[in-house]
C-alpha positions in Angstrom: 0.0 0.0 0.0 1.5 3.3 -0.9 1.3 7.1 0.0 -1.7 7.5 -2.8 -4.3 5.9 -0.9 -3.2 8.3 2.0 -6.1 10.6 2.8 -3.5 13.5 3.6 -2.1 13.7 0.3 -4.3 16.5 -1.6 -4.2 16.6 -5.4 -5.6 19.3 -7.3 -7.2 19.0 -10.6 -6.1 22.3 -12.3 -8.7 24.6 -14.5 -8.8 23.4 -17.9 -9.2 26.0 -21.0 -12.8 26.9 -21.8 -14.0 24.9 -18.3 -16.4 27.7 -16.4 -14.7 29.0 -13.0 -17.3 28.5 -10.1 -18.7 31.4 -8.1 -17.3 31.0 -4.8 -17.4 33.6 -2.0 -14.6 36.3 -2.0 -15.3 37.8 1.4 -18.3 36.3 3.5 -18.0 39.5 5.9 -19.6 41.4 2.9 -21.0 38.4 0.7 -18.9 39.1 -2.4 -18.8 36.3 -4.4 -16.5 36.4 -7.8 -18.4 36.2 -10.4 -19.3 39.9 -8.7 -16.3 41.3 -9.7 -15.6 39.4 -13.3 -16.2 41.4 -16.8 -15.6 40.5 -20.3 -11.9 40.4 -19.5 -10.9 39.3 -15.9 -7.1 38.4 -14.8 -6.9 36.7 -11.4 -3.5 36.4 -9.7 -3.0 34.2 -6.8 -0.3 35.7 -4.4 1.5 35.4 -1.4 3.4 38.0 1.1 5.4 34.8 1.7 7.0 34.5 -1.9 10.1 36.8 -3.3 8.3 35.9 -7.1 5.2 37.6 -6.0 6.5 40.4 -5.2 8.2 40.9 -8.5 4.6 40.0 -9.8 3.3 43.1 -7.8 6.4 45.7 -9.0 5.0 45.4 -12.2 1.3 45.3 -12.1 1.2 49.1 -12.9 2.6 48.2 -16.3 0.2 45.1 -16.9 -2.7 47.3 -15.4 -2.2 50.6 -18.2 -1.6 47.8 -20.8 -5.3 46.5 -20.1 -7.6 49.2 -18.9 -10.5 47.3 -20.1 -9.6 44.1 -18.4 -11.0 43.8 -14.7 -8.3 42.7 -12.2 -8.4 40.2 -8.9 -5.7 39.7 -6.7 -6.1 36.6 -3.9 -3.3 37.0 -1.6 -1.9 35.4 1.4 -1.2 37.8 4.0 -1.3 38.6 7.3 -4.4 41.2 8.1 -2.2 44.1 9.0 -0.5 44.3 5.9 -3.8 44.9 3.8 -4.1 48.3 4.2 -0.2 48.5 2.9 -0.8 46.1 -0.3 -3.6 48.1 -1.1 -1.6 51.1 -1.2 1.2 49.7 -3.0 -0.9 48.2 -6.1 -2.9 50.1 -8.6 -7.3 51.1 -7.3 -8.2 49.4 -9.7 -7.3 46.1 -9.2 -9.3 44.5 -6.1 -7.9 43.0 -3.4 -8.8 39.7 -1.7 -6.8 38.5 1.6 -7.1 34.7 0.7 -5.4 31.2 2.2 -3.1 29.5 0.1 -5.5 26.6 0.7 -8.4 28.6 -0.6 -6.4 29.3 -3.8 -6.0 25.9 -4.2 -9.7 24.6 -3.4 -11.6 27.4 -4.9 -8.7 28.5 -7.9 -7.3 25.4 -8.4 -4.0 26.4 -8.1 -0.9 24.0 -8.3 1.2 27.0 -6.5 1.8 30.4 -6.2 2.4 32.9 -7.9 -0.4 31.5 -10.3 -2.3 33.4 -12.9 -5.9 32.9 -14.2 -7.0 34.6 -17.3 -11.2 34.9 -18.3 -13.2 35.4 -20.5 -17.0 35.7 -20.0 -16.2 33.0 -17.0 -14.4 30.4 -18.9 -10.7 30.1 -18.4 -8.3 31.1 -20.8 -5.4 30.9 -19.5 -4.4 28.9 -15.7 -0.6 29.1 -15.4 2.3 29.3 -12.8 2.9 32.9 -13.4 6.2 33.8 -14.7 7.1 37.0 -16.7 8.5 36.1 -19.8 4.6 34.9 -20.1 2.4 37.8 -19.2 2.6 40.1 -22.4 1.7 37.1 -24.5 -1.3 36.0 -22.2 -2.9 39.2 -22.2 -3.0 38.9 -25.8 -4.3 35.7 -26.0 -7.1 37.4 -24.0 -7.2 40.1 -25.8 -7.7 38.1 -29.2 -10.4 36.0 -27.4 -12.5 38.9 -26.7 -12.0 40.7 -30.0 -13.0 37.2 -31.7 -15.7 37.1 -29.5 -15.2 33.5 -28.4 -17.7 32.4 -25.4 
């Protein structure tokens, strides 16, 4: 009998492009759920406080941000509660902010790690990936080509 039949080993089945992401609750102090926060265009990044490659991730969201201004943007973060007010001012307004477990990420995201980026369109994933930088430019147009096309 090996370690797979253990019931502490967690797998995750990762997003798979075109699959729908569910509606699950962002913050149950004020009921926001996330399809409330999703548009045409919708990039989700899945972040930690904990990780030196997430903060590179969030030295550069200005860039990313100005690059899609008609893109809505979601970041689920692992933090400790007193650094929200500080994350908040460091990113750009527009992006919302979601203090969020790394096991949340996982369950609700279906992450395999973080820093992780989901891309959507009208709900259906477009692109579920590690994040890494080389990537980004080439993801958002991948969105961007989606949308134009207007692929559902």
């Amino acid at each position: 009998m090996g370690l797979e039949s253990k019931s502490f080993l967690k797998t995750v089945e990762p997003y798979q492009i075109d699959e729908t992401i569910e509606n699950f609750i962002l913050d149950e102090t004020m009921q926001r759920r996330l399809y409330d926060d999703l548009t045409e265009k919708t990039i989700i990044l899945s972040l930690s406080t904990k990780c030196k490659a997430c903060f590179e991730v969030m030295e550069k969201l200005d860039q990313y941000v100005g690059q899609a201004k008609d893109t809505a943007w979601i970041i689920l973060i692992e933090c400790e509660d007193e650094d929200v007010p500080i994350i908040r001012q460091a990113i750009p307004s527009q992006i919302r902010l979601y203090p969020f477990t790394r096991e949340g990420s996982m369950q609700y995201m279906r992450v395999l790690g973080i820093p992780w980026i989901t891309m959507l369109h009208n709900r259906q994933v477009v692109v579920h990936h590690p994040y890494y930088e080389e990537g980004m430019l080439g993801w958002m147009e991948q969105l961007h080509v989606r949308a134009v096309a207007g692929v559902v």
